[in-house]
C-alpha positions in Angstrom: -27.5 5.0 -15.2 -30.2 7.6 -16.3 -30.7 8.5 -19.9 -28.9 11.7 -20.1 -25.6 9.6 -19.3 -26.5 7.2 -21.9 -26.9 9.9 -24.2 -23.4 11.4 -23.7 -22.2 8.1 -25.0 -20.6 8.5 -28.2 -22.9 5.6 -30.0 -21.7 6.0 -33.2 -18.8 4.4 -32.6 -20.3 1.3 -32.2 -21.9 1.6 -35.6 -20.0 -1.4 -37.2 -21.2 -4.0 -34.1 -25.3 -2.7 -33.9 -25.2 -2.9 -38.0 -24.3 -6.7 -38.0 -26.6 -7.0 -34.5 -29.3 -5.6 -36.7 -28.5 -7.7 -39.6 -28.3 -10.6 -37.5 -32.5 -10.3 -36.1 -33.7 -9.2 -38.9 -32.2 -12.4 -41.1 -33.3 -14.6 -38.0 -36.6 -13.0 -38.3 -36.8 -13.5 -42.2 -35.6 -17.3 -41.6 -38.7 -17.9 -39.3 -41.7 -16.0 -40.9 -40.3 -15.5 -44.3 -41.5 -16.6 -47.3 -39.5 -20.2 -48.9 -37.9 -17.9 -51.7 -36.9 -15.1 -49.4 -34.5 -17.3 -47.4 -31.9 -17.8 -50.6 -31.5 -14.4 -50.2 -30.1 -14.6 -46.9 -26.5 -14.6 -47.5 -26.4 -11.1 -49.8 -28.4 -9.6 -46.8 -25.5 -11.0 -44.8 -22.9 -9.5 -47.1 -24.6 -6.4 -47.6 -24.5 -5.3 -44.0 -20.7 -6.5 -43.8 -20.1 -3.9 -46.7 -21.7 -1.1 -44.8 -19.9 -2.4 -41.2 -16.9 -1.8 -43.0 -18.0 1.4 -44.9 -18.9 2.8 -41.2 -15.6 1.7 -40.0 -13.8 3.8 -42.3 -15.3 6.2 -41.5 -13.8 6.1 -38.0 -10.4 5.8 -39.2 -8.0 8.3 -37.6 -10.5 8.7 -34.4 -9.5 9.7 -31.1 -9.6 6.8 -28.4 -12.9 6.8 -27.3 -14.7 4.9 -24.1 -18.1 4.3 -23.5 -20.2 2.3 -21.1 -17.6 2.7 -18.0 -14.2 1.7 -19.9 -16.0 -1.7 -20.9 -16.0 -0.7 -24.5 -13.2 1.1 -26.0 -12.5 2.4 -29.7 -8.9 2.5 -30.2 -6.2 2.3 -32.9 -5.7 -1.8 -31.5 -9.8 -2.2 -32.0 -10.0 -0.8 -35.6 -7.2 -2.7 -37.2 -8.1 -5.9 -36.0 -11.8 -5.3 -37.0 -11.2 -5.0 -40.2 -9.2 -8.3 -40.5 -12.5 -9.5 -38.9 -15.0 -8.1 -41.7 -12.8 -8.6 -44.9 -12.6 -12.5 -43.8 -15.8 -12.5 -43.2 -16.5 -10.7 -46.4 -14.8 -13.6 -48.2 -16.4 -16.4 -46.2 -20.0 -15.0 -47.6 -19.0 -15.3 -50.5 -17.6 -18.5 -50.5 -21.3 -19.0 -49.4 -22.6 -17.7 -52.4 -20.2 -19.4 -54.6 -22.4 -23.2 -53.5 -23.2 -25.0 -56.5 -23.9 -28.5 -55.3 -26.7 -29.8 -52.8 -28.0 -28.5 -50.1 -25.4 -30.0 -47.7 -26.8 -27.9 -44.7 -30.5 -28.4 -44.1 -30.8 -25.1 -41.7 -29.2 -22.5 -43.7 -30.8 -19.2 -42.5 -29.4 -20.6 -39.0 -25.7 -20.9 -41.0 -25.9 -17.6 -42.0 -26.9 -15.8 -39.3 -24.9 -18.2 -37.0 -21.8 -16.5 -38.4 -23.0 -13.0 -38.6 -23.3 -13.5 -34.7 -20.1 -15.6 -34.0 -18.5 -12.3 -36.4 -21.0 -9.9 -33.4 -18.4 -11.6 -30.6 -15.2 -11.5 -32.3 -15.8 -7.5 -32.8 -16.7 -7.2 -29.5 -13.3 -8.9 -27.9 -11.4 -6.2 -30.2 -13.5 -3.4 -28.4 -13.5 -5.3 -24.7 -11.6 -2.9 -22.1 -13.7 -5.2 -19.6 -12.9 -8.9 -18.3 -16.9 -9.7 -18.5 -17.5 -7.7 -21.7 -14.1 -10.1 -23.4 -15.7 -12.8 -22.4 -19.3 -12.3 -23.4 -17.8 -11.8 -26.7 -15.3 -14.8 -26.5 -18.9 -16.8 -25.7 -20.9 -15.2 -28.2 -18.1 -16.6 -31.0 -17.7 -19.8 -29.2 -21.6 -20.9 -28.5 -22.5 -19.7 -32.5 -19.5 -21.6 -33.3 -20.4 -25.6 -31.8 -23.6 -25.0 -33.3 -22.0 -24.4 -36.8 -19.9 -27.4 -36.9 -23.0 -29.3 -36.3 -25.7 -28.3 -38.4 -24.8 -30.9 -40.9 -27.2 -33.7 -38.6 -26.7 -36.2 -41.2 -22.7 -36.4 -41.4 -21.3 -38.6 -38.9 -18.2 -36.6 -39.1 -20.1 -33.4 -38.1 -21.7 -34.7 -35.1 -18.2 -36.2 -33.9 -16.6 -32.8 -34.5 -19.5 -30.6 -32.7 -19.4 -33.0 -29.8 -15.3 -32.9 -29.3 -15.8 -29.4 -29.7 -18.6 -28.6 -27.1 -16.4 -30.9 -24.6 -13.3 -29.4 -25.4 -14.7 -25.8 -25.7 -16.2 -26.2 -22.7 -13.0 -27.4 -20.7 -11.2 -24.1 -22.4 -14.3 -21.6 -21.3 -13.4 -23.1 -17.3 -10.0 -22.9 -18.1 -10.3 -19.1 -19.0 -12.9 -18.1 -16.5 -10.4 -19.7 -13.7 -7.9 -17.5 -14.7 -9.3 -14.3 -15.0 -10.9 -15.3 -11.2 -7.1 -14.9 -10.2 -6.2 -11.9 -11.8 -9.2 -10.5 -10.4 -8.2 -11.8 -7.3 -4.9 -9.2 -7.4 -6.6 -6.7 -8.6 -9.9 -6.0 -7.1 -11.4 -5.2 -10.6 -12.7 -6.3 -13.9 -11.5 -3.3 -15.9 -8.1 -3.7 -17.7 -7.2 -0.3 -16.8 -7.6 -0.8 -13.0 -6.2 -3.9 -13.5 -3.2 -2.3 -14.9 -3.1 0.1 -12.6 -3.1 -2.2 -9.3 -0.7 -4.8 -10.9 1.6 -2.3 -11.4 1.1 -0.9 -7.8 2.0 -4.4 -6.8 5.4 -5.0 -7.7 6.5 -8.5 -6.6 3.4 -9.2 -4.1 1.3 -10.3 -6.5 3.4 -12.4 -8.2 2.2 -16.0 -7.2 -1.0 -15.5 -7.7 -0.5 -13.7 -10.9 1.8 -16.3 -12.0 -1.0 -19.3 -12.1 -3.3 -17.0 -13.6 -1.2 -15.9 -16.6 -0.8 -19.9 -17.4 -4.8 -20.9 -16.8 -5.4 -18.5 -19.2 -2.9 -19.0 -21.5 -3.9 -22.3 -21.1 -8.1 -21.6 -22.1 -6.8 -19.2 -24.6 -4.6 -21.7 -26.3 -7.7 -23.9 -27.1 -8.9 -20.8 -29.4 -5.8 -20.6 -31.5 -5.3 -24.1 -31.5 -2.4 -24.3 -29.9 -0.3 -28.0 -29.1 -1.4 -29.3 -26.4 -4.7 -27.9 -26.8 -5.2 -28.4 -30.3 -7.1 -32.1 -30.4 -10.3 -30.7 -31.9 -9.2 -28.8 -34.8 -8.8 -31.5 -37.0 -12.3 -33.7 -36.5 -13.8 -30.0 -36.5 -12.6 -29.1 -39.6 -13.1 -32.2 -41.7 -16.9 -32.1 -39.3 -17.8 -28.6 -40.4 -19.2 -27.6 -43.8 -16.1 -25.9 -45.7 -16.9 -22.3 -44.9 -17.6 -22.9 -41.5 -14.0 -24.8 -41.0 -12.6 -21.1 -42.7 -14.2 -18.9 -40.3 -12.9 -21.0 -37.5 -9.4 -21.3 -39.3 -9.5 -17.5 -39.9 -11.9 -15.0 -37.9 -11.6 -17.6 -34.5 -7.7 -17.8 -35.0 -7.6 -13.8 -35.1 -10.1 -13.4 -32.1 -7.7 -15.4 -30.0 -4.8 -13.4 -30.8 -6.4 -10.3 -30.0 -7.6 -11.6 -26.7 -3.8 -12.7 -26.0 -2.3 -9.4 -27.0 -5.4 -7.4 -25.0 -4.8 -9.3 -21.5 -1.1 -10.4 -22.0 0.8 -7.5 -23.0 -1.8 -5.1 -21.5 -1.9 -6.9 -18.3 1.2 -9.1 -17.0 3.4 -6.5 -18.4 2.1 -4.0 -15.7 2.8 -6.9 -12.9 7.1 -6.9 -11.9 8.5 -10.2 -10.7 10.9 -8.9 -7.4 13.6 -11.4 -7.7 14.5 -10.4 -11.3 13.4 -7.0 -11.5 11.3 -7.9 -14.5 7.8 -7.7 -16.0 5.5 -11.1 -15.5 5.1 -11.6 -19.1 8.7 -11.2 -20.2 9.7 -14.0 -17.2 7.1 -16.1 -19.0 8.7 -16.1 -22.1 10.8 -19.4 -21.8 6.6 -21.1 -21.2 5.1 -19.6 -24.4 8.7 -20.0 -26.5 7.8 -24.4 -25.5 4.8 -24.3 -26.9 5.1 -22.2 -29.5 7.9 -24.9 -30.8 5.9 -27.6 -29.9 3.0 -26.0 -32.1 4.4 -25.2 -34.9 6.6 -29.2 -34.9 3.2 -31.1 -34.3 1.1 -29.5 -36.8 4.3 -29.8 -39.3 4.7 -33.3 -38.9 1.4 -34.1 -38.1 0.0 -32.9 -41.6 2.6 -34.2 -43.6 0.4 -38.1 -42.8 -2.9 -36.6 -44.1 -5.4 -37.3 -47.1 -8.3 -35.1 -45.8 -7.5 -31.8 -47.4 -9.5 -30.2 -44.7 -7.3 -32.1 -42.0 -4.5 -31.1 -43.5 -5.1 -27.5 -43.8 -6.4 -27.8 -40.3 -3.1 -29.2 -39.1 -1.3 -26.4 -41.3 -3.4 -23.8 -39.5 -1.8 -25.2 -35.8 1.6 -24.4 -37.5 0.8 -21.2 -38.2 -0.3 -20.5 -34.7 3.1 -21.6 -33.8 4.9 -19.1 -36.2 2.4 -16.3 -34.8 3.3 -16.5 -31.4 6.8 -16.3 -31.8 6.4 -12.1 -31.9 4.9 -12.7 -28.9 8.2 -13.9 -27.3 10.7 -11.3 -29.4 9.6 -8.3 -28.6 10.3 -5.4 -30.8 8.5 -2.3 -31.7 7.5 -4.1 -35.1 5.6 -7.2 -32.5 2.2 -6.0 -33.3 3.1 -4.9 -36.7 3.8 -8.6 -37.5 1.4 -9.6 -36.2 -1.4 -8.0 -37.9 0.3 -8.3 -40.9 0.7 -12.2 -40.9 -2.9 -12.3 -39.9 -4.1 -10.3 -42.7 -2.0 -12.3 -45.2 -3.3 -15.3 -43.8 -6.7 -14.4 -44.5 -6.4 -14.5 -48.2 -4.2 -17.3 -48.5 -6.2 -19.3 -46.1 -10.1 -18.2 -47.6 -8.5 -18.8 -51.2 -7.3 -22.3 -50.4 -10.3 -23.4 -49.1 -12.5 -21.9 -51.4 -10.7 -23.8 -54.4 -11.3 -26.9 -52.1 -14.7 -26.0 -51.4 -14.9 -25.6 -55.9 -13.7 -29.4 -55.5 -15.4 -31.1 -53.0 -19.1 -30.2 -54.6 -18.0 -31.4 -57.9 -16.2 -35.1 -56.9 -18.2 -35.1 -53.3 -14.7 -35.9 -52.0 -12.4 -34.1 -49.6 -9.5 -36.8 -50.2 -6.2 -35.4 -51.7 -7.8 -37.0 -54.9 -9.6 -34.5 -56.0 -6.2 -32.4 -57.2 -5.4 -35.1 -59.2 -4.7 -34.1 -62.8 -6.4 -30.4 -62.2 -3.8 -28.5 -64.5 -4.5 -30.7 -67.3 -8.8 -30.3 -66.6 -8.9 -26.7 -65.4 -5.1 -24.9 -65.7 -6.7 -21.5 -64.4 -7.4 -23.4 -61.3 -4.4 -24.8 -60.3 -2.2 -22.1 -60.7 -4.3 -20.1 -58.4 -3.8 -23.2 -55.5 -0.5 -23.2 -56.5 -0.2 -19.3 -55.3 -2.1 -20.0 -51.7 -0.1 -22.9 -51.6 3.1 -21.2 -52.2 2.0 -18.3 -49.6 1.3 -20.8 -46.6 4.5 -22.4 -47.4 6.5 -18.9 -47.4 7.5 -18.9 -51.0 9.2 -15.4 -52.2 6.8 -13.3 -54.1 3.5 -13.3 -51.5 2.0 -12.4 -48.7 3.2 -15.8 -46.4 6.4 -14.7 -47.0 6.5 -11.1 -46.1 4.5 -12.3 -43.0 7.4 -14.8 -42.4 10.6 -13.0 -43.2 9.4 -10.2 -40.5 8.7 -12.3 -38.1 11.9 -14.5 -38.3 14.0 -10.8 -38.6 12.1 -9.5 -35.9 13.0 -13.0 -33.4 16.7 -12.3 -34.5 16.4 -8.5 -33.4 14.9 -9.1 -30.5 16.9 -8.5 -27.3 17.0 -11.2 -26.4 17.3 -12.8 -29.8 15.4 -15.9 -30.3 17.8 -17.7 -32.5 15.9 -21.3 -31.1 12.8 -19.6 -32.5 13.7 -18.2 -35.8 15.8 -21.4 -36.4 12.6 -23.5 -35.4 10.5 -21.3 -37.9 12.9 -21.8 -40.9 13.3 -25.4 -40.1 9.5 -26.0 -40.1 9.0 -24.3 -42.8 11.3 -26.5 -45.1 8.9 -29.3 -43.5 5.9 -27.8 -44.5 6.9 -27.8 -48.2 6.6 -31.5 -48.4 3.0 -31.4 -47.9 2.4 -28.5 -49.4 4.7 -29.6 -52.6 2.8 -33.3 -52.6 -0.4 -31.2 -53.6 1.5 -30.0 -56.0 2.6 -33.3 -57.6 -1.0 -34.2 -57.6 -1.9 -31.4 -60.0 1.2 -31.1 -62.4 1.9 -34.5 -62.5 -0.5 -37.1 -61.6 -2.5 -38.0 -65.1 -6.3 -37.2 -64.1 -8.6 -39.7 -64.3 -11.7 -38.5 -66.2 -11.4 -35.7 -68.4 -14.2 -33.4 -67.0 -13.5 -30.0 -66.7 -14.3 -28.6 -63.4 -17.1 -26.0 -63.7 -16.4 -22.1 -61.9 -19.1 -20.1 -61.8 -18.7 -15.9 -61.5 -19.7 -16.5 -58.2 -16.8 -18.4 -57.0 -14.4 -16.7 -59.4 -15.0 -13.9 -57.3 -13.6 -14.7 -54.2 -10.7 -16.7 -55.3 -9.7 -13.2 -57.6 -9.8 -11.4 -54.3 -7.7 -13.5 -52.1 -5.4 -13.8 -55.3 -5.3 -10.1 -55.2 -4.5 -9.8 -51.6 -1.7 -12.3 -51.4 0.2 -11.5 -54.9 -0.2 -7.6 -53.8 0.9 -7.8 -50.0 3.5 -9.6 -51.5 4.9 -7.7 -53.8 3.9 -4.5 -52.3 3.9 -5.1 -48.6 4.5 -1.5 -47.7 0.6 -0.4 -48.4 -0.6 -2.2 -45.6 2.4 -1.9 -43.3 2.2 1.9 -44.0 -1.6 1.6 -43.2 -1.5 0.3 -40.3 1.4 2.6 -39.1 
């Protein structure tokens, strides 16, 4: 490649990825050869060059497709959506960061901060990926940034059992993966989704086999990303393992990644690839095998969580159930499919960074993750607990926010569908109703349960900040859903 080609590349769209690339060296540089007092500055430097990432990526809004690099990087309509999920949860996660009150409870925090900037660097880069090696750089990028997250805290037992399941199990899901795109590079000859799409579609029936195992390896290494049942053993021990912001940006910005990668190779891919015997696309036959385990997701992280103390296990548990309820547009497929997607994930980004965040308020103050700490918060801090009481009303799918907009289309669009997924939508509603049990016993701990000291929980600007704007985002895409529907239309 000589330099006038590279210079016919149309850089700029990559403005958002090198501006949190640069961000990321020059806060590792800081972190080594800075000065002690420069390093509590990290985390604004961090949030600074996520303000201007987003700033550049509305810039690009309405953009013509554009691919660079040989097809391996692509800016489309998919890509920009998706990115911005990715940078306002980020957003909030750095603030959460800011909001820390208590001790120091990780020793290396230049390494946390630029850790995520560069887990955030891979998850961008999967939304740009027209390029099997290029998805999964990114994919790594995430994953490797990610295991070394969960266990910076070197003195929490918890920590180091979480980061070593999740090296073991990431590990087992990165072979996984990589055996699966070997076989559909295997029928195609390529590495480039569009050849790949191309020669799949050339195939018709022949490839079928072949194709066949490799749709369910990589379902299968893909599953471990959005924690879904049987491949969701780690969430919990991660979750309760990592320090609080770290278990939101796996619950929220890792979730995300791995739906984009499904919806990038799935529908891009074995859609393109016909089964003979039923005249039919690969994916669409397939439906009966991710219809299982979305029902088996969203039942085991239902039930599951109704048995925990650990708020953070028990949001982690939630989180699997939402998986479950997310992959359901997968199966009905409608023209709204992607629509409700996005939408669900961009709801639960504010209802998911909120309820952590008022956690994470919590767990400095009492030094506690057990349910416990809601005990008696109306009567201590009112403000408080009717802000939980919305997240908590969102996850469950309670009229009036974001999680139930994000629900309602999914379940009309699985009745819709042709086929209509009555088992689905009936599943959805059904765990649902479940998940109010544990959702409502957090409840009873706050209005009910007398507290048992009298001190008032202290929230700084800092951490008011945040929790106001996922408050925003999940009363307003609930009551006016159409302004982000319409923007992403």
């Amino acid at each position: 490649m000589d330099l006038q080609t590279l210079r016919s590349f149309e850089w700029g769209m990559m403005a958002p990825e090198f501006t949190i690339l640069i961000a990321g060296i020059l806060l590792s540089l800081i972190d080594l050869f800075g000065k002690k007092q420069w390093k509590g500055h990290l985390p604004w430097l961090a949030i600074i060059s996520i303000g201007i990432s987003i700033l550049f990526l509305g810039f690009q809004a309405g953009h013509q497709d554009v691919s660079i690099l040989y097809d391996t990087y692509i800016f489309d309509s998919f890509s920009f959506y998706f990115k911005f999920i990715l940078l306002l949860g980020s957003f909030l996660i750095f603030l959460m960061i800011l909001s820390r009150t208590a001790h120091q409870e990780i020793e290396d925090r230049g390494e946390y901060v630029y850790l995520l900037l560069a887990g955030l660097l891979g998850t961008m880069m999967m939304a740009s990926s027209a390029d099997l090696i290029t998805l999964f750089v990114g994919l790594e990028l995430l994953s490797l940034s990610s295991y070394i997250m969960v266990g910076l805290r070197k003195q929490h037992a918890h920590s180091n059992e979480g980061a070593l399941k999740y090296v073991i199990n990431g590990g087992i899901a990165t072979a996984f993966t990589l055996f699966g795109m070997s076989y559909v590079y295997g029928v195609s000859g390529s590495t480039k989704l569009v050849d790949i799409s191309r020669e799949m579609s050339g195939s018709l029936g022949s490839g079928e086999p072949v194709a066949l195992i490799g749709f369910i390896i990589l379902f299968i290494g893909l599953g471990f990303k959005i924690s879904t049942v049987p491949f969701h053993m780690w969430t919990p021990d991660v979750y309760q393992g990592a320090a609080t912001p770290v278990s939101a940006f796996l619950s929220v910005i890792s979730k995300a990644a791995g739906f984009m990668i499904i919806i990038r190779l799935f529908w891009d891919l074995f859609h393109s690839i016909g089964v003979a015997a039923e005249n039919e696309a690969l994916f669409e036959a397939m439906f009966g095998f991710v219809a299982t385990v979305s029902i088996l997701t969203m039942v085991v992280g239902n039930i599951i969580a109704l048995r925990q103390r650990n708020m953070k296990r028990l949001l982690a548990y939630s989180s699997i159930g939402h998986a479950g309820y997310i992959l359901i547009p997968l199966v009905s497929l409608t023209p709204m499919s992607l629509e409700n997607i996005w939408f669900y994930l961009l709801a639960y980004v504010f209802m998911t960074i909120g309820a952590f965040m008022v956690v994470y308020i919590l767990e400095q103050q009492k030094e506690s993750e057990d349910l416990s700490i809601f005990t008696g918060l109306y009567k201590k801090s009112p403000e408080l607990a009717v802000v939980m009481t919305i997240f908590l009303a969102s996850l469950a799918g309670i009229p009036g926010t974001a999680g139930f907009v994000g629900k309602l289309n999914i379940f009309i669009g699985a009745v819709i569908a042709n086929p209509a997924q009555y088992l689905l939508a009936g599943m959805m509603a059904l765990m649902t109703v479940i998940s109010y049990i544990y959702y409502f016993n957090i409840f009873v701990q706050m209005f009910i349960r007398r507290p048992q000291e009298e001190e008032r929980p202290r929230i700084t600007v800092l951490q008011w900040t945040p929790l106001l704007l996922c408050l925003i985002g999940t009363i307003g895409l609930g009551i006016f859903p159409f302004l982000a529907l319409n923007f992403f239309s």
